[in-house]
N, C-alpha and C positions, 0 to 999 in steps of 0.2 A: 385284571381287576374288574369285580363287578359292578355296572353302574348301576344305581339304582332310581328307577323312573320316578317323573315329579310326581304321578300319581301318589306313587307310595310313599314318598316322604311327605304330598298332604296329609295324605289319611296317617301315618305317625303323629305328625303334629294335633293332627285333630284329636288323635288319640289320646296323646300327653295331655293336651288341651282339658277331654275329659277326668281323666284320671286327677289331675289336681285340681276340678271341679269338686269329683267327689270328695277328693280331702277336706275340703273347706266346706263342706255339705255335714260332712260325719259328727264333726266335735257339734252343728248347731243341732243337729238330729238327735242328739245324745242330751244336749241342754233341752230342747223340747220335749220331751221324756221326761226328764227328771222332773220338770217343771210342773207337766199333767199328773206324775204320779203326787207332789208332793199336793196339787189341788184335788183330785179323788179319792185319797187314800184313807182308811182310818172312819171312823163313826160317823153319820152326818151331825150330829149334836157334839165333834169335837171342837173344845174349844181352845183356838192357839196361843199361843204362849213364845211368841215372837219378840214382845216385852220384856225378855233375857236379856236378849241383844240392842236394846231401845237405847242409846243413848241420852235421850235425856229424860228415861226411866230411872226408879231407883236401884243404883244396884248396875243398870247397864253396862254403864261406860267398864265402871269394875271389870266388868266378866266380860265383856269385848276385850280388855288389859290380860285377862288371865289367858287366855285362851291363844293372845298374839305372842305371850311369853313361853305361851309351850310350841306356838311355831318357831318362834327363837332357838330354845334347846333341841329342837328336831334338827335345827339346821346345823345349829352345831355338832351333833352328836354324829351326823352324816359326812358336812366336814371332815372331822377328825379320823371316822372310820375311814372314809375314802383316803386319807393320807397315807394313814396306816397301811391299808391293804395294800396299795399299790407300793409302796417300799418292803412290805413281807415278801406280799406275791412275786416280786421280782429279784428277793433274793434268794426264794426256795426254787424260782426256776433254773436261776444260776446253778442252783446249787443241783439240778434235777439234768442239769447239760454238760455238769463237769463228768471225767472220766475217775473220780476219786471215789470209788467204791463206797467208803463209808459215808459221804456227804453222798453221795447219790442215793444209797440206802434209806438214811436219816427222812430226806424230803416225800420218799416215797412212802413211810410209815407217816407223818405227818400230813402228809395227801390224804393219804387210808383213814387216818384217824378223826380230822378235823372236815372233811368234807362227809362223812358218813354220821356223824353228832348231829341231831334235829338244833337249830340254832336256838329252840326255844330252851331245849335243855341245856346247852351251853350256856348260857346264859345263868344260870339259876347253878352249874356248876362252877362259873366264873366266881361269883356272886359268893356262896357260901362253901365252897370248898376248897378255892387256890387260899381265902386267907386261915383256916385250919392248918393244911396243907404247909406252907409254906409262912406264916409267922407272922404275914403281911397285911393291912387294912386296905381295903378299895371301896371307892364310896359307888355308888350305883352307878355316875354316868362315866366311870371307869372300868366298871367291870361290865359296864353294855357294851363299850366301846372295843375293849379287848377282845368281849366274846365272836363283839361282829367281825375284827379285823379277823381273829382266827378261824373262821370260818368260811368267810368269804376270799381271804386272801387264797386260800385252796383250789378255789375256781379261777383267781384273776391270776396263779400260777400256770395253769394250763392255758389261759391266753397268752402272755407273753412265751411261754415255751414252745407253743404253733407259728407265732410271728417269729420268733429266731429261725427255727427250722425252715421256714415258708422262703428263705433266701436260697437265692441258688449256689451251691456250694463253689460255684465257678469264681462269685465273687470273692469270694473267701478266699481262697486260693492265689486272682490276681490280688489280694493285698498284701499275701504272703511274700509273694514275689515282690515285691516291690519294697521288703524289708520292714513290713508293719511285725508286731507283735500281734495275739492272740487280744491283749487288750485294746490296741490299739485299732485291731481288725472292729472290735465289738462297737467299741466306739463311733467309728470313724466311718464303717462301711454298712454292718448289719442293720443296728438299731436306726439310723435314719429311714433306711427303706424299712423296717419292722411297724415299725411304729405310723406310721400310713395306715396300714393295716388292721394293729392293733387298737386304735381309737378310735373306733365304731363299738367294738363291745365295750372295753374300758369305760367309755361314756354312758354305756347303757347296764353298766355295772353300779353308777350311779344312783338309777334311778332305782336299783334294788335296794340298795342302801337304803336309803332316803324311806322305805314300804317297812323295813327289817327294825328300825327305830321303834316303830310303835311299840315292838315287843319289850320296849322297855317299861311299859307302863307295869308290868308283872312284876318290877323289883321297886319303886315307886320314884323313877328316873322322870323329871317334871315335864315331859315333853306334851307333844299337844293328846295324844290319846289319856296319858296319865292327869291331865288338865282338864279335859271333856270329863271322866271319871270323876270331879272332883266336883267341878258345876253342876254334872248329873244329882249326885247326893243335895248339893247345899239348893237348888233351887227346884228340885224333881219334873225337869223339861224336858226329856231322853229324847222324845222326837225330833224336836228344837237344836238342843244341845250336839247330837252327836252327826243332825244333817248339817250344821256348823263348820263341825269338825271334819266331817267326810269333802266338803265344799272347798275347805284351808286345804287337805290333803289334794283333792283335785285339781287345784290350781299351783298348787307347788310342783306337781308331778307332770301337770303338761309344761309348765314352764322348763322343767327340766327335762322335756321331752322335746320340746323345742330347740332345745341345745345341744341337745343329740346329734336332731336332723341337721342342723346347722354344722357341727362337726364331719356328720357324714359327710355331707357337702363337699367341705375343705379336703379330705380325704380320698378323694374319689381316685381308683385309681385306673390311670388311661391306657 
């Protein structure tokens, strides 16, 4: 076994030491940026319009309310897709690890199909061509939400289908022995260690989610991009209005990036 000297595990530490300096460095380097660009930028005779968001302007509080109701639908419309995905995605992988020629076929044509579709046009095909199609009514934050599962669950298919396979077949084996079934194996032995694994991306599948939402504002799904659109028109503040919106999207997405890392964490594997 090799020891390794104190020297070098100071200088690691030191090192970690740094490295999660800079993390906590990055995000304020990033706010100081945005901050100089948003006092530089634009005409020197512009004159702001920050009075949007003035609460106890007229009209403020208002569009402070509109604007928190399209972060609302964002969250839900991510929500539900994240449901979605992760119960498609895992049963097309299922269905991509059976030995059933036809259901193995199936999921590989729906791989091919729905992973290769720009989701913007999914979208817009959800939208006005499944209810032609099929005889059906979908209101916008249903056929966002379809388009997103169906697309993204394509991609969180080939995660779960790495983390099944990432077992060693050894184990599999002794559960055989031991008189498990094929489902009981899945249960019981694979998916606990899979899933270690797998919830690092999964979690940062999230955060695509959550980016993927906005494309709903193209069917007129009330979320906060299709909000910001809305205050742009009725009070004509586009600078204002949509560093606003870019600001809500920021803080939602490192929050949710935050939970990631926290997840990583839990996850790590020894």
């Amino acid at each position: 076994m090799t020891v390794i000297p104190h020297r070098n595990k100071s200088f690691c530490k030191q090192k970690r030491q740094r490295a999660g300096g800079t993390r906590h460095r990055v995000p304020l380097l990033l706010l100081g940026g945005l901050l100089c660009a948003l006092a530089g930028c634009g005409k020197i005779d512009y004159t702001w319009g920050w009075y949007v968001f003035n609460p106890i302007a007229p009209g403020g509080r208002e569009h402070i309310l509109l604007m928190l109701s399209g972060l609302k639908m964002t969250l839900l419309v991510t929500l539900a897709s994240l449901v979605g995905t992760q119960v498609v995605g895992f049963l097309v992988a299922l269905m991509r690890l059976t030995r059933n020629r036809p259901l193995n076929g199936l999921a590989a044509v729906y791989l091919e199909v729905f992973r290769n579709i720009p989701l913007f046009v999914l979208i817009f095909a959800v939208y006005y061509v499944v209810p032609i199609l099929l005889g059906i009514g979908l209101s916008a934050f249903q056929a966002l939400v379809l388009a997103i599962v169906l697309n993204e669950s394509a991609f969180v298919c080939e995660i779960y289908r790495a983390g099944i396979e990432s077992i060693s077949r050894g184990h599999i084996e002794a559960a055989h022995s031991l008189g498990m079934s094929r489902g009981q194996t899945m249960r019981r032995i694979v998916l606990p260690q899979a899933m270690r694994r797998m919830l690092p991306p999964l979690a940062n599948n999230a955060i695509v989610l959550a980016k993927d939402s906005a494309l709903g504002a193209a069917i007129a799904v009330e979320d906060l991009a299709r909000q910001a659109l809305f205050l742009d028109t009725l009070a004509y503040r586009p600078f204002e209005v949509y560093t606003f919106m870019a600001l809500e999207y920021l803080l939602l997405l490192l929050l949710l990036s935050q939970c990631v890392k926290w997840v990583e964490r839990k996850t790590v594997l020894t």
